[in-house]
N, CA, C and O of each residue as an XYZ file, in Angstrom:
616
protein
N     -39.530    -84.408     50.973
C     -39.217    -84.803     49.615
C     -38.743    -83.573     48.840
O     -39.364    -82.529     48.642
N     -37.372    -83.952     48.398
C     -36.912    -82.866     47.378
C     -37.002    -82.969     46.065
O     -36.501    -83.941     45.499
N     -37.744    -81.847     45.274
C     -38.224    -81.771     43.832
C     -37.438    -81.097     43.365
O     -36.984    -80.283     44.170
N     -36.837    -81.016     41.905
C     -35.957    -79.761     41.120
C     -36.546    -80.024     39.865
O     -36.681    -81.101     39.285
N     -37.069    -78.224     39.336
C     -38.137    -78.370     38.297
C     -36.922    -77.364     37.398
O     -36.188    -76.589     38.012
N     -36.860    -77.516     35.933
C     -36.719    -76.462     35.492
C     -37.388    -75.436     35.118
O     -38.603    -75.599     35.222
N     -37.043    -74.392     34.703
C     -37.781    -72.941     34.833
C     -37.563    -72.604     32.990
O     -38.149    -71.660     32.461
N     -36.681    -73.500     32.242
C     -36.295    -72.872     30.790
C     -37.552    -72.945     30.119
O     -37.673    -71.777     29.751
N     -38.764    -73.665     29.640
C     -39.627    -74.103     29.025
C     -40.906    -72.956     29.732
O     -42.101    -72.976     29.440
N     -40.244    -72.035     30.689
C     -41.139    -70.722     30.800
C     -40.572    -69.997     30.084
O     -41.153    -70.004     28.999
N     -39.731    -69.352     30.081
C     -39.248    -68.548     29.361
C     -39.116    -68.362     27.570
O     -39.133    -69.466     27.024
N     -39.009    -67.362     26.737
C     -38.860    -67.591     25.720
C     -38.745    -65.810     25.553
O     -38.688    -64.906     26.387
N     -38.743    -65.836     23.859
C     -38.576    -64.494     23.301
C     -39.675    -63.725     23.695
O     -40.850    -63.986     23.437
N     -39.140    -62.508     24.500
C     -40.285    -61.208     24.824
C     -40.223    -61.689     26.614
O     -40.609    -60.993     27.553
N     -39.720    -62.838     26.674
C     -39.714    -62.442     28.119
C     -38.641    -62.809     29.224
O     -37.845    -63.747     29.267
N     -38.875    -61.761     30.111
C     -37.276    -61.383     30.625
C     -37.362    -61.944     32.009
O     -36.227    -62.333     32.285
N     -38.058    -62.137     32.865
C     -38.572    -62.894     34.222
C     -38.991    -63.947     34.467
O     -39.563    -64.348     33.454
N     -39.079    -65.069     35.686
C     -39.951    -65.787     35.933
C     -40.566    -65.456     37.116
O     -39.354    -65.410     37.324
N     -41.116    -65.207     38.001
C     -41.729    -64.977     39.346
C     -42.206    -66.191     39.471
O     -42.827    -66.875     38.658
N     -41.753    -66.492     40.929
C     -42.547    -67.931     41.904
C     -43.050    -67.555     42.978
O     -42.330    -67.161     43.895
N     -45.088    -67.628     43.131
C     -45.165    -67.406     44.242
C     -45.693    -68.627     45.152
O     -46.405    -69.576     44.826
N     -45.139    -68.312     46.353
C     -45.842    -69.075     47.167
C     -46.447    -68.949     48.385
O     -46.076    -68.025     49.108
N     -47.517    -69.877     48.850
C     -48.404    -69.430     49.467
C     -48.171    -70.623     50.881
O     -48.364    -71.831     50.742
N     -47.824    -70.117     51.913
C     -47.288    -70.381     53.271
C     -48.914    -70.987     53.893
O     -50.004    -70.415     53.875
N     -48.521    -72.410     54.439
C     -50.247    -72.735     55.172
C     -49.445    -73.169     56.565
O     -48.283    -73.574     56.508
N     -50.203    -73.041     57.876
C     -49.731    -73.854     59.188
C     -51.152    -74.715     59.465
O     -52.267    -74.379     59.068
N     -50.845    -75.816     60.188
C     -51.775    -76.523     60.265
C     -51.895    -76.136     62.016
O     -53.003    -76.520     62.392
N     -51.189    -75.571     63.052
C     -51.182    -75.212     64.165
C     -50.068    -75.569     65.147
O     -49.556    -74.918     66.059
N     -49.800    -77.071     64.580
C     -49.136    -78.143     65.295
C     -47.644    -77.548     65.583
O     -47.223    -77.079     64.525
N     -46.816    -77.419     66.499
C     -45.705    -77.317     66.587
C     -44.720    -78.397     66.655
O     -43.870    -78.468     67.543
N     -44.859    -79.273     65.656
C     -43.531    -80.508     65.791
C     -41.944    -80.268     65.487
O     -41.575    -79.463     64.632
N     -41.130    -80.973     66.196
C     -39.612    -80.468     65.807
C     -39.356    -80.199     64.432
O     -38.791    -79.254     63.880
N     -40.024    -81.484     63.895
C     -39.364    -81.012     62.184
C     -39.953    -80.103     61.384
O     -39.240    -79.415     60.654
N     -41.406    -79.942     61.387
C     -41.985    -78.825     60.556
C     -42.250    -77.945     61.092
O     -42.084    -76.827     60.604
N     -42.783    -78.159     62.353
C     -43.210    -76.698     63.126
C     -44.596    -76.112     62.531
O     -44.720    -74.892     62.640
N     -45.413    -76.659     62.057
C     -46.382    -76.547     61.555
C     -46.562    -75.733     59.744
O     -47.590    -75.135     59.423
N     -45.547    -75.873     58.945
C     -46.016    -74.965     58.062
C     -45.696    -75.693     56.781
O     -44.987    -76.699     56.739
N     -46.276    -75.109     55.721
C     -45.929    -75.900     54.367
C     -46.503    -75.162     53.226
O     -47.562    -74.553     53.074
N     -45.564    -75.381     52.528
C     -45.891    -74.760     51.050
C     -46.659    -75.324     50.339
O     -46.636    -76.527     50.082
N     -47.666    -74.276     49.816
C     -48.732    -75.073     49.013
C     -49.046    -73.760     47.429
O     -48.677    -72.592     47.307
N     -49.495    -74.257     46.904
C     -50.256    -73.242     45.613
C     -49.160    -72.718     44.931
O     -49.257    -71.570     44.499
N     -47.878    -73.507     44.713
C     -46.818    -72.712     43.784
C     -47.532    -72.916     42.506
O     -48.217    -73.820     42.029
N     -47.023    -71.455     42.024
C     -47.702    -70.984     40.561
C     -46.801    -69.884     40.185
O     -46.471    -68.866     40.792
N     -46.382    -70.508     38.632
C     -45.504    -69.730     37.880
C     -45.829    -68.865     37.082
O     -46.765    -69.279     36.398
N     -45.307    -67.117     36.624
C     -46.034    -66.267     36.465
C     -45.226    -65.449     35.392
O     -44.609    -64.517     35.908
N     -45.031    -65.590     33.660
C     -44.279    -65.245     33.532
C     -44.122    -64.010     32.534
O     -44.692    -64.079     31.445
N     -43.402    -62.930     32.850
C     -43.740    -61.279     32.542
C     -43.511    -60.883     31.044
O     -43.198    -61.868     30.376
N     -43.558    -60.074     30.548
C     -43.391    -59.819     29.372
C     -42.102    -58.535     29.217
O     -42.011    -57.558     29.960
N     -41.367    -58.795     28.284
C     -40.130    -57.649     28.095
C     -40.985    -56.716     27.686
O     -42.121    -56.891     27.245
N     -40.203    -55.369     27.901
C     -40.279    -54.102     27.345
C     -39.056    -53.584     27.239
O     -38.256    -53.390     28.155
N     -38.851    -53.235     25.428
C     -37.454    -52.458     25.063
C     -37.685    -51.298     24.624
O     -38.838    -50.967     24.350
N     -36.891    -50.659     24.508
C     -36.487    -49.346     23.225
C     -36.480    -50.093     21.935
O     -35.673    -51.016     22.051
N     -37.103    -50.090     20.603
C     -36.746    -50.660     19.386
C     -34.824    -50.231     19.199
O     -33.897    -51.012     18.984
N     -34.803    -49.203     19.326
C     -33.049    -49.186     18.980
C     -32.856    -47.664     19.655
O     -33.701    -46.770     19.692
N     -31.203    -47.636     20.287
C     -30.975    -46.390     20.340
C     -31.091    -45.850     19.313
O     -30.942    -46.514     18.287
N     -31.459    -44.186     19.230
C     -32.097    -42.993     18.372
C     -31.474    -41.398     18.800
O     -31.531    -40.706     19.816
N     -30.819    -41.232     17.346
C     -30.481    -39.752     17.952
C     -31.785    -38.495     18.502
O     -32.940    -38.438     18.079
N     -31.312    -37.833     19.266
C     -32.562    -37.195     19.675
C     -33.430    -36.617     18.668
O     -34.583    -36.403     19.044
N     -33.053    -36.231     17.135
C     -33.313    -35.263     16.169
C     -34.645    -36.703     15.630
O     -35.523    -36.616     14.772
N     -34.367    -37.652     16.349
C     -35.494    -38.613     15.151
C     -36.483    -39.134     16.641
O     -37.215    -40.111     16.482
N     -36.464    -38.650     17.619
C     -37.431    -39.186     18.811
C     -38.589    -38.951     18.059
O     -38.525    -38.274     17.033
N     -39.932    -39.570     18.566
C     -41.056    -39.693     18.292
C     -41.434    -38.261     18.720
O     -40.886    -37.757     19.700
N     -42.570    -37.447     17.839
C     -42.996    -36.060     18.244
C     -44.071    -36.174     18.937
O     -44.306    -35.286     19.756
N     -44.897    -37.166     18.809
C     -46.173    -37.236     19.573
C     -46.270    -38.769     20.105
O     -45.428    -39.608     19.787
N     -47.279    -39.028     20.871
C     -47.514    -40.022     21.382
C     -48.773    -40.695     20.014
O     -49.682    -40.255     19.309
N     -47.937    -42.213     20.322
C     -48.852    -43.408     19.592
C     -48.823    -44.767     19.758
O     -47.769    -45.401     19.795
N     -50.011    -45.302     19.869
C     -50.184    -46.096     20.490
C     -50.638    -47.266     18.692
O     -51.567    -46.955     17.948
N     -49.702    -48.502     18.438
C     -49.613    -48.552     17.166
C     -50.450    -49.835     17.278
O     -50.544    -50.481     18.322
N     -51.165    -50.214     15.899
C     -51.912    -51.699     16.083
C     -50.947    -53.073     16.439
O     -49.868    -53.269     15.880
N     -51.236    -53.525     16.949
C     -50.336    -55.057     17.296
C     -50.407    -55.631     16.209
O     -51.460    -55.738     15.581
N     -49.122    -56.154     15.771
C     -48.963    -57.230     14.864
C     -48.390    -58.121     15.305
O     -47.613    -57.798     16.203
N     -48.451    -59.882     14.897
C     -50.041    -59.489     13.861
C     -50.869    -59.301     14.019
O     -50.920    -58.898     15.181
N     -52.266    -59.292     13.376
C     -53.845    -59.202     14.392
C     -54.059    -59.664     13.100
O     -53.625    -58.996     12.161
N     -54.888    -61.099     12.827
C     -54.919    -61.685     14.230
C     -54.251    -62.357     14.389
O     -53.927    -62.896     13.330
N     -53.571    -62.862     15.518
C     -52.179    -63.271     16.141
C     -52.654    -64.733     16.373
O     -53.799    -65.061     16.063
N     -51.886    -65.496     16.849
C     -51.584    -66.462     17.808
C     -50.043    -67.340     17.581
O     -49.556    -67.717     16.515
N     -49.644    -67.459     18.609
C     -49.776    -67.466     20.195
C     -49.778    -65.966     20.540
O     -50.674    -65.480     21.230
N     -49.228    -65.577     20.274
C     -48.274    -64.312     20.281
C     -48.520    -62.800     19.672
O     -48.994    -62.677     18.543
N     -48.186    -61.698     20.445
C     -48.187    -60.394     19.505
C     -47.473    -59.187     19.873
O     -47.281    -58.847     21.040
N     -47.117    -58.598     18.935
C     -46.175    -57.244     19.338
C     -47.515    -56.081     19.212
O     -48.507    -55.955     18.493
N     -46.744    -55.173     20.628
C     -47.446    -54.347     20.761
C     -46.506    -53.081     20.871
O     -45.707    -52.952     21.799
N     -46.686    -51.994     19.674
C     -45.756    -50.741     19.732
C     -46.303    -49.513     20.278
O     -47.533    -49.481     20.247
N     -45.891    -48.780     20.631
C     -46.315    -47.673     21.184
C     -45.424    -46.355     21.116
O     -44.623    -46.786     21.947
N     -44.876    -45.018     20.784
C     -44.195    -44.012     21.021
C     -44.320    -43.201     21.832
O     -45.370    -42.563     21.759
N     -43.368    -42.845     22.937
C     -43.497    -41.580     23.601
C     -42.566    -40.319     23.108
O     -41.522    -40.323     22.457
N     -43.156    -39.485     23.535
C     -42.243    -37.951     22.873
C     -41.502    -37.609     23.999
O     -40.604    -36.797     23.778
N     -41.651    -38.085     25.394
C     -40.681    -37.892     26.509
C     -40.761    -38.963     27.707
O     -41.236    -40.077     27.487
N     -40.475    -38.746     28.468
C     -39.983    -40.022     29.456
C     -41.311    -39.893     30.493
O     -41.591    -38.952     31.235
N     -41.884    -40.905     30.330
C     -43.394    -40.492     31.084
C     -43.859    -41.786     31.925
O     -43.396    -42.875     31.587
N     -44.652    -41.717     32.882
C     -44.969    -43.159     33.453
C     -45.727    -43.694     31.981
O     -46.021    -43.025     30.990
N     -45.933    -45.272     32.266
C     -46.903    -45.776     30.902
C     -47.341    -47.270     31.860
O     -46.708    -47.886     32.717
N     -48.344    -47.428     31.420
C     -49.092    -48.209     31.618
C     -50.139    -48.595     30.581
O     -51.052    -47.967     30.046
N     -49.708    -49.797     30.486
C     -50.409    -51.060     29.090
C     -51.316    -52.375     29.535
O     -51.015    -53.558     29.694
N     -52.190    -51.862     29.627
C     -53.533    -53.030     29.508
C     -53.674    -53.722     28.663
O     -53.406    -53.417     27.501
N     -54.273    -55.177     29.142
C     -55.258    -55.751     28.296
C     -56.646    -55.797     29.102
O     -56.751    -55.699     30.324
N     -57.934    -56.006     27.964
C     -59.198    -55.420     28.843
C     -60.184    -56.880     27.872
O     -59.427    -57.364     27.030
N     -61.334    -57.441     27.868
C     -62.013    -58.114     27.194
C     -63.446    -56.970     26.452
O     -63.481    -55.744     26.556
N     -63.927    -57.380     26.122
C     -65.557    -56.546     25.870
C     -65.894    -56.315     26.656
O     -66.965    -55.788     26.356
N     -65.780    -56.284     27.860
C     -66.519    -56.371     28.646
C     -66.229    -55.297     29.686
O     -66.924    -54.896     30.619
N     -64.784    -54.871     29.199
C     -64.122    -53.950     29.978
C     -63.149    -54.770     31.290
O     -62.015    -54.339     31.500
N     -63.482    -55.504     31.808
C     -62.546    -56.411     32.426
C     -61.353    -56.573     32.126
O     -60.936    -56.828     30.996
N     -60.698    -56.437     33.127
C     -59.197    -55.985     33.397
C     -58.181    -57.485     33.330
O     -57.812    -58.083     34.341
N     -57.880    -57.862     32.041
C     -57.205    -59.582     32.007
C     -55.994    -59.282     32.712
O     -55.725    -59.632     33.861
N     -54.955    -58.291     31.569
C     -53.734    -58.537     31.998
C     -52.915    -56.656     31.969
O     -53.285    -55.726     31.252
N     -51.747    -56.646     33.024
C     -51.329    -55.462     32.747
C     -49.827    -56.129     31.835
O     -49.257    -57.172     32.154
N     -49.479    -55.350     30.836
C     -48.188    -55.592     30.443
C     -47.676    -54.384     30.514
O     -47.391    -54.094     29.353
N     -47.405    -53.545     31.182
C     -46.498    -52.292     31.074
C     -46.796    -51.414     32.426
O     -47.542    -50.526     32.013
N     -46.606    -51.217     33.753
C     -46.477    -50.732     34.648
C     -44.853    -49.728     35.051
O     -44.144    -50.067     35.998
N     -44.578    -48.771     34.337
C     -43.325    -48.219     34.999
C     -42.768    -46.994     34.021
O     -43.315    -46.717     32.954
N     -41.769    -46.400     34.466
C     -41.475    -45.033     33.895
C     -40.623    -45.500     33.172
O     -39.696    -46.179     33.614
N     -40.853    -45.096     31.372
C     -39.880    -45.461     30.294
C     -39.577    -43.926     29.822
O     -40.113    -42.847     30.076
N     -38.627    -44.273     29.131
C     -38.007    -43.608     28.521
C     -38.560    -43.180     27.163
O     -39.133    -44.117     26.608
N     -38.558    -41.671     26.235
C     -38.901    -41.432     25.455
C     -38.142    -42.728     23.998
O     -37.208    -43.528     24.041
N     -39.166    -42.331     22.841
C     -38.833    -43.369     22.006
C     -40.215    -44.577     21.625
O     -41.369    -44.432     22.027
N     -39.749    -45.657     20.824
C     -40.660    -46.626     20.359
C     -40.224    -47.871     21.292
O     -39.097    -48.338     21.453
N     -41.142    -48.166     21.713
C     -41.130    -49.350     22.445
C     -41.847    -49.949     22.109
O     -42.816    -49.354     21.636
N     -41.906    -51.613     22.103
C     -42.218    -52.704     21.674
C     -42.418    -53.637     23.238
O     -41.612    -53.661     24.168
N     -43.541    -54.242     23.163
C     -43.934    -55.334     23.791
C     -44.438    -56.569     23.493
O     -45.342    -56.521     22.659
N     -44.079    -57.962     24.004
C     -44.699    -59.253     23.270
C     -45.852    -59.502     24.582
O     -45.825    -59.141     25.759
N     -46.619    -60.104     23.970
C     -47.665    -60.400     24.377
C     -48.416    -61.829     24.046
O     -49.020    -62.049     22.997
N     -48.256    -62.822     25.209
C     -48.710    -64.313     24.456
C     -50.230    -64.601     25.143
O     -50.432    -65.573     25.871
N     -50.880    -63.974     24.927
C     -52.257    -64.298     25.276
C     -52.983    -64.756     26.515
O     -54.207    -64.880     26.539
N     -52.104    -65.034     27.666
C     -52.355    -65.260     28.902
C     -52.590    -64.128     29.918
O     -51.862    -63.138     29.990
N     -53.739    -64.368     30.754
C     -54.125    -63.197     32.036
C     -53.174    -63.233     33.229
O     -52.285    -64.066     33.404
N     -53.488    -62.213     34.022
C     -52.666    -62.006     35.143
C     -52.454    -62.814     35.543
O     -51.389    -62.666     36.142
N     -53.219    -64.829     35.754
C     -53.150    -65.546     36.695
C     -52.236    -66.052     36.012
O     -51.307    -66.400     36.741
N     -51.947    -66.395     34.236
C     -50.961    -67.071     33.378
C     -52.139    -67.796     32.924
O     -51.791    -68.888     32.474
N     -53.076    -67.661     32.881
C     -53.532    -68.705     32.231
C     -54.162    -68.393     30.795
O     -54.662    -67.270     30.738
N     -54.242    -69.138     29.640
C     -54.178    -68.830     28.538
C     -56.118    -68.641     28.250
O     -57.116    -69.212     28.690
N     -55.843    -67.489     27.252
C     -57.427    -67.171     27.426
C     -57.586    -67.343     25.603
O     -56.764    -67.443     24.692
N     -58.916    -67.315     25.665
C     -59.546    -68.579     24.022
C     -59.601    -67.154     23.511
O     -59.389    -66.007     23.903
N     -60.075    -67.955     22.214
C     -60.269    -66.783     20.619
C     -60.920    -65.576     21.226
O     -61.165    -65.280     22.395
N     -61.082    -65.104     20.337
C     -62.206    -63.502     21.071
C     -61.325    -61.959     20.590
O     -60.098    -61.876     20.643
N     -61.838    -61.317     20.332
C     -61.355    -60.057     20.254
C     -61.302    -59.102     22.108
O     -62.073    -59.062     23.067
N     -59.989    -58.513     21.797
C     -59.667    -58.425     22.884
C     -59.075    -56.072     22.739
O     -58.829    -55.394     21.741
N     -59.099    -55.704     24.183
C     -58.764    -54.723     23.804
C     -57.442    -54.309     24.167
O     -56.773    -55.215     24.664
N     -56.916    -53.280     24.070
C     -55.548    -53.088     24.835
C     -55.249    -51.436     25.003
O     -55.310    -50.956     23.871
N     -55.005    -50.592     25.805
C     -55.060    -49.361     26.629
C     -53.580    -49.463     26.582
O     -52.881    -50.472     26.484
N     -53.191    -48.018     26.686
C     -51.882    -47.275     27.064
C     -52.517    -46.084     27.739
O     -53.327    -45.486     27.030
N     -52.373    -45.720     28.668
C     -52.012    -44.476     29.634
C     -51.038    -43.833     30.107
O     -50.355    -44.402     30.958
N     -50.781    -42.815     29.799
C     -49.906    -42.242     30.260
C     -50.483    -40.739     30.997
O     -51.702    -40.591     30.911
N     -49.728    -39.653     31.690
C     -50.145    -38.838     32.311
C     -50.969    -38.107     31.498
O     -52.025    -37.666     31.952
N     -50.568    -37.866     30.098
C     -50.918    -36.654     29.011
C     -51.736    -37.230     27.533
O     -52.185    -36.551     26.609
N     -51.735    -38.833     27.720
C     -52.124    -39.792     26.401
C     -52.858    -40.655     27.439
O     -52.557    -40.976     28.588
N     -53.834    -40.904     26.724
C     -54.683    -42.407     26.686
C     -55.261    -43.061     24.827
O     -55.931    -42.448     23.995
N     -54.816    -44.106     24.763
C     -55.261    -44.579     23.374
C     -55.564    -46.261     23.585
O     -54.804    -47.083     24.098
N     -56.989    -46.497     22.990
C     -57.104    -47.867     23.139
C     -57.476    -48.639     21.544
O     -58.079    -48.022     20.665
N     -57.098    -49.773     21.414
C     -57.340    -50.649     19.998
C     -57.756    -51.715     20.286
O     -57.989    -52.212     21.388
N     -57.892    -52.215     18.971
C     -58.355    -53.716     18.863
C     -57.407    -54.709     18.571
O     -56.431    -54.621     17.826
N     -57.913    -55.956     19.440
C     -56.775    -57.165     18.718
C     -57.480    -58.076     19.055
O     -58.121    -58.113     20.105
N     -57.430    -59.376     17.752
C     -57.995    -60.760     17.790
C     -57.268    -61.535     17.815
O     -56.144    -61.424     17.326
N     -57.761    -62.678     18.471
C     -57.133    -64.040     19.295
C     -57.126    -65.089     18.519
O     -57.837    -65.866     19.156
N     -56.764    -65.693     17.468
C     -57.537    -66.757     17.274
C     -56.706    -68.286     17.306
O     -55.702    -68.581     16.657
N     -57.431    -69.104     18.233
C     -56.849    -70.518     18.470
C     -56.718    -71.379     17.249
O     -56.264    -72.520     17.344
């Protein structure tokens, strides 16, 4: 049986991907037509953009690193998360609960100096949407670490 799903009603502002994974099962059997295997556990997963706010002559780059409060707080669905680097550095952007528990990463990779902006719609690594609660959020970089607060509310 052939299914065709659309993918538009994932997507929206702040985000630039969809990822589909899937998870391969064999039941053992070797028959002509399947040969034993089948797709099961598709689950859609969908990422968050990261920009430069605007090209910037070098004379106005950010001098230090900052890691800025999300607005809005408190948010929902949705929230921007800003941050400045003073040079081109790996960065990495968490979300964490009270608890220290690791929900979601939104920022894994080497950016470029400048203000960058991230959206953020309240869902964990699996996509699934997580309730009211104050929540935390981390930036790391090689030479900066800064963490804040942000509230959820449904």
């Amino acid at each position: 049986m052939e299914e065709y799903r659309s993918l538009r009603s994932y997507t929206g502002p702040g985000f630039s991907d969809v990822r589909v994974r899937f998870r391969f099962v064999s039941d053992g059997s070797q028959g002509p037509l399947f040969r034993g295997w089948f797709i099961d556990d598709v689950r859609i997963v969908v990422g968050p953009t990261v920009h430069v706010a605007e090209e910037v002559p070098a004379t106005t780059l950010p001098s230090s690193y900052a890691l800025r409060q999300n607005h809005p707080n408190p948010f929902n669905p949705a929230t921007e998360i800003a941050f400045a680097l003073p040079l081109a550095t790996r960065v990495k952007l968490q979300v964490f609960n009270l608890l220290g528990q690791h929900l979601a990463t939104l920022v894994d990779a080497h950016l470029p100096s400048g203000v960058h902006r991230c959206q953020w719609s309240a869902v964990d690594k699996e996509g699934k949407r997580l309730p009211s609660g104050v929540y935390l959020y981390r930036l790391e970089t090689p030479d900066y670490q800064g963490t804040r607060k942000m509230i959820l509310l449904q």
